[in-house]
DSSP file (Angstrom, degrees, kcal/mol; ACC not computed):
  #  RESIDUE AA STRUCTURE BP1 BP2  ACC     N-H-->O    O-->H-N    N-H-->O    O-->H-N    TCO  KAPPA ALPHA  PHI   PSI    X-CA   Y-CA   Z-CA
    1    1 A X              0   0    0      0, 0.0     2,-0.1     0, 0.0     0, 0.0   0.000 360.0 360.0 360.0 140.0  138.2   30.9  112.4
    2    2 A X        -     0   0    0     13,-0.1    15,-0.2     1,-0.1     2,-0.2  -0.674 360.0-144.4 -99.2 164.5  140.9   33.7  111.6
    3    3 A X        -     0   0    0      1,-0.2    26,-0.4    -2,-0.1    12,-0.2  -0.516  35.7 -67.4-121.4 179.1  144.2   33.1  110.5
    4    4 A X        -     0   0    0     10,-2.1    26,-0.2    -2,-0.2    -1,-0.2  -0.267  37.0-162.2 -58.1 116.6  147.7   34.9  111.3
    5    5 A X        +     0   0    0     24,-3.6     4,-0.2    -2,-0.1    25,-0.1   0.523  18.4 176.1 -98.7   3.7  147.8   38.3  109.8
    6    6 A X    >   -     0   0    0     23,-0.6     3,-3.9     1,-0.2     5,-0.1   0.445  21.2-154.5  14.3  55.2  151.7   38.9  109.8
    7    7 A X  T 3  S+     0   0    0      1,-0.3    -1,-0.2     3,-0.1     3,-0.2   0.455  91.6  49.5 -44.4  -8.9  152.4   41.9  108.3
    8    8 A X  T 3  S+     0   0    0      1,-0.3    -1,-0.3     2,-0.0     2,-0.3   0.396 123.2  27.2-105.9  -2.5  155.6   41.0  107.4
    9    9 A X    X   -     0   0    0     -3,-3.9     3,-0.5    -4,-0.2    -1,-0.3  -0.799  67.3-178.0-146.0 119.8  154.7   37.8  105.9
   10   10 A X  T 3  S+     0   0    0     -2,-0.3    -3,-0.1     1,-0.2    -1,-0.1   0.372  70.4  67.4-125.7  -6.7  151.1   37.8  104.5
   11   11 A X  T 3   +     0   0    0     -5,-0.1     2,-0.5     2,-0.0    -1,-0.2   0.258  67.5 115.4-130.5  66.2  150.7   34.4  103.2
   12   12 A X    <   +     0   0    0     -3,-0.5    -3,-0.1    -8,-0.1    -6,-0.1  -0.928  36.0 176.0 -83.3 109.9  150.9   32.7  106.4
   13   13 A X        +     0   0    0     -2,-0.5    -1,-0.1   -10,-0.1    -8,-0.1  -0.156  24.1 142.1 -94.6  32.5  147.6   31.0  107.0
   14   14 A X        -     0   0    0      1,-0.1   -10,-2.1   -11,-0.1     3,-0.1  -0.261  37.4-158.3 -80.9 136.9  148.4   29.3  110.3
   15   15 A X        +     0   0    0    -12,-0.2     2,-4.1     1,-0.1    -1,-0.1   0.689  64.5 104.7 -94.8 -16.9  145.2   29.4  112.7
   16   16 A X        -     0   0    0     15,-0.1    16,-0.9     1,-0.0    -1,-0.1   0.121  57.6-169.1 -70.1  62.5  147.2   28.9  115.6
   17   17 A X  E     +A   31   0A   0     -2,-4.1    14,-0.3    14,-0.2     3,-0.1  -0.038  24.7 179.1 -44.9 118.1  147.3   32.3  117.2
   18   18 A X  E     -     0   0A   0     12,-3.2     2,-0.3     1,-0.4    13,-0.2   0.838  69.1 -45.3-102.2 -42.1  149.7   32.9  119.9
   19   19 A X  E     -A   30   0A   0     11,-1.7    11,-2.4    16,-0.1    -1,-0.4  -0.998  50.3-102.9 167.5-165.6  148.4   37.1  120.3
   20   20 A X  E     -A   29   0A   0     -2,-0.3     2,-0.3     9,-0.2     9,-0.2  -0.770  24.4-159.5-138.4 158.0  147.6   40.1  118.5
   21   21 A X  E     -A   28   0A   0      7,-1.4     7,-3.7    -2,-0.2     2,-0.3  -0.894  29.3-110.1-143.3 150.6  150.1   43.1  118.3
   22   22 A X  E     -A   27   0A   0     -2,-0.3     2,-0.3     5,-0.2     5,-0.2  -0.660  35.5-179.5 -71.7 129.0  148.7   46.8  117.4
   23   23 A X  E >   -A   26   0A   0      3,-0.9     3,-2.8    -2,-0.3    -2,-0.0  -0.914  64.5 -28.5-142.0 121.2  149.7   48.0  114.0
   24   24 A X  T 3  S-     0   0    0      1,-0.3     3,-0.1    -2,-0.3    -2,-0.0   0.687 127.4 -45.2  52.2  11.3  148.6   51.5  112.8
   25   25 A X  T 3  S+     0   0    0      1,-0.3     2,-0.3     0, 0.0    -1,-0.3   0.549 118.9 121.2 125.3 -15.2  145.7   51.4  114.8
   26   26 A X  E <   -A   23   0A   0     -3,-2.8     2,-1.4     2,-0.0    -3,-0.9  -0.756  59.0-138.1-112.5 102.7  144.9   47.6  113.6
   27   27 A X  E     -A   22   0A   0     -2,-0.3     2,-0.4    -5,-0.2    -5,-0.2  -0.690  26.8-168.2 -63.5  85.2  144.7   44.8  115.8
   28   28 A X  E     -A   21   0A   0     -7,-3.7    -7,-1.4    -2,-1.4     2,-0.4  -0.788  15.9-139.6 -86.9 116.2  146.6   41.9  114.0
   29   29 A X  E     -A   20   0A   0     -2,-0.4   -24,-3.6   -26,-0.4   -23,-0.6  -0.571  21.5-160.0 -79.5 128.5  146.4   38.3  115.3
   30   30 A X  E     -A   19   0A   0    -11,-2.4   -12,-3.2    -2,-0.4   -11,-1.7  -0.739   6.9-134.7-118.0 144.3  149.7   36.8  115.1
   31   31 A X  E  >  -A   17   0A   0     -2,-0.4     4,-1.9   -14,-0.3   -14,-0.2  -0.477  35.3 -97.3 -93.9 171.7  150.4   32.7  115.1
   32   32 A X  T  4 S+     0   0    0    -16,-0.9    -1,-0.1     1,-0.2   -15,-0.1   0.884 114.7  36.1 -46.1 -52.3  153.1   31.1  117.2
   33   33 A X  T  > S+     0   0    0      1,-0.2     4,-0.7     3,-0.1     3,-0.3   0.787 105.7  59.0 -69.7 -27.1  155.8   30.9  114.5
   34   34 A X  H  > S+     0   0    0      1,-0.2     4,-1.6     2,-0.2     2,-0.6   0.888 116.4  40.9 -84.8 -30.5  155.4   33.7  112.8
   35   35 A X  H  < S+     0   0    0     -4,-1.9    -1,-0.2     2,-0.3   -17,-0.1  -0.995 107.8  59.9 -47.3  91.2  156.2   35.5  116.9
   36   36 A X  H  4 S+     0   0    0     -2,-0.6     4,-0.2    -3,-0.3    -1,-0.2  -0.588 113.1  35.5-175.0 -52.7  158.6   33.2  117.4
   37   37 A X  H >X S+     0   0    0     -4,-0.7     3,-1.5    -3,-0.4     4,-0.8   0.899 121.2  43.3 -80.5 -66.4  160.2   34.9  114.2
   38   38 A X  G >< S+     0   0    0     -4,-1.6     3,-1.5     1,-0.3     5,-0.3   0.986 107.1  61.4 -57.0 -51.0  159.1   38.7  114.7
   39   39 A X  G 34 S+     0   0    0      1,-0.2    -1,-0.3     3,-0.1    -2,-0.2   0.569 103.0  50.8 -58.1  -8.1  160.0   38.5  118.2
   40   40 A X  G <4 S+     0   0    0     -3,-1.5    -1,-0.2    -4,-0.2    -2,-0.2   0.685  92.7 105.0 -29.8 -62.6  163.6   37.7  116.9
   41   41 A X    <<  -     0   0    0     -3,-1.5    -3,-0.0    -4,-0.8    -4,-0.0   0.183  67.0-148.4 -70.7 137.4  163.6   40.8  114.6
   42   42 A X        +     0   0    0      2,-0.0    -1,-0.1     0, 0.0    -3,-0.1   0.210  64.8 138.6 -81.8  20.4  165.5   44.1  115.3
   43   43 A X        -     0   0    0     -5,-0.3     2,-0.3     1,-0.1     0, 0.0   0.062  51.3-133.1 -61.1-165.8  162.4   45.1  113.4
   44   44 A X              0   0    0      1,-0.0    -1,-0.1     0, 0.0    -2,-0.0  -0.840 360.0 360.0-135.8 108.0  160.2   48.6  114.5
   45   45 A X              0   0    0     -2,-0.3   -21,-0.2   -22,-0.0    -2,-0.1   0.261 360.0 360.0-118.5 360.0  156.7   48.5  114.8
């Protein structure tokens, strides 16, 4: 099973995967909390 790849927090091992965001080219599967948290973010991705 894959886990959360977070790029901004990389040792999150959560399997629950909410959906995957594009990064460089990179399909990252992302878990509920750790979206819940990015989706927050003024980050830029």
């Amino acid at each position: 099973m894959e886990h959360c790849k977070n790029p901004w927090k990389d040792e999150c091992k959560s399997e629950n995967i909410k959906l995957y965001i594009q990064m460089k080219g990179e399909n990252l599967p992302i878990c509920q909390q750790c979206w819940n948290k990015i989706a927050d973010q003024e980050e830029e991705w």
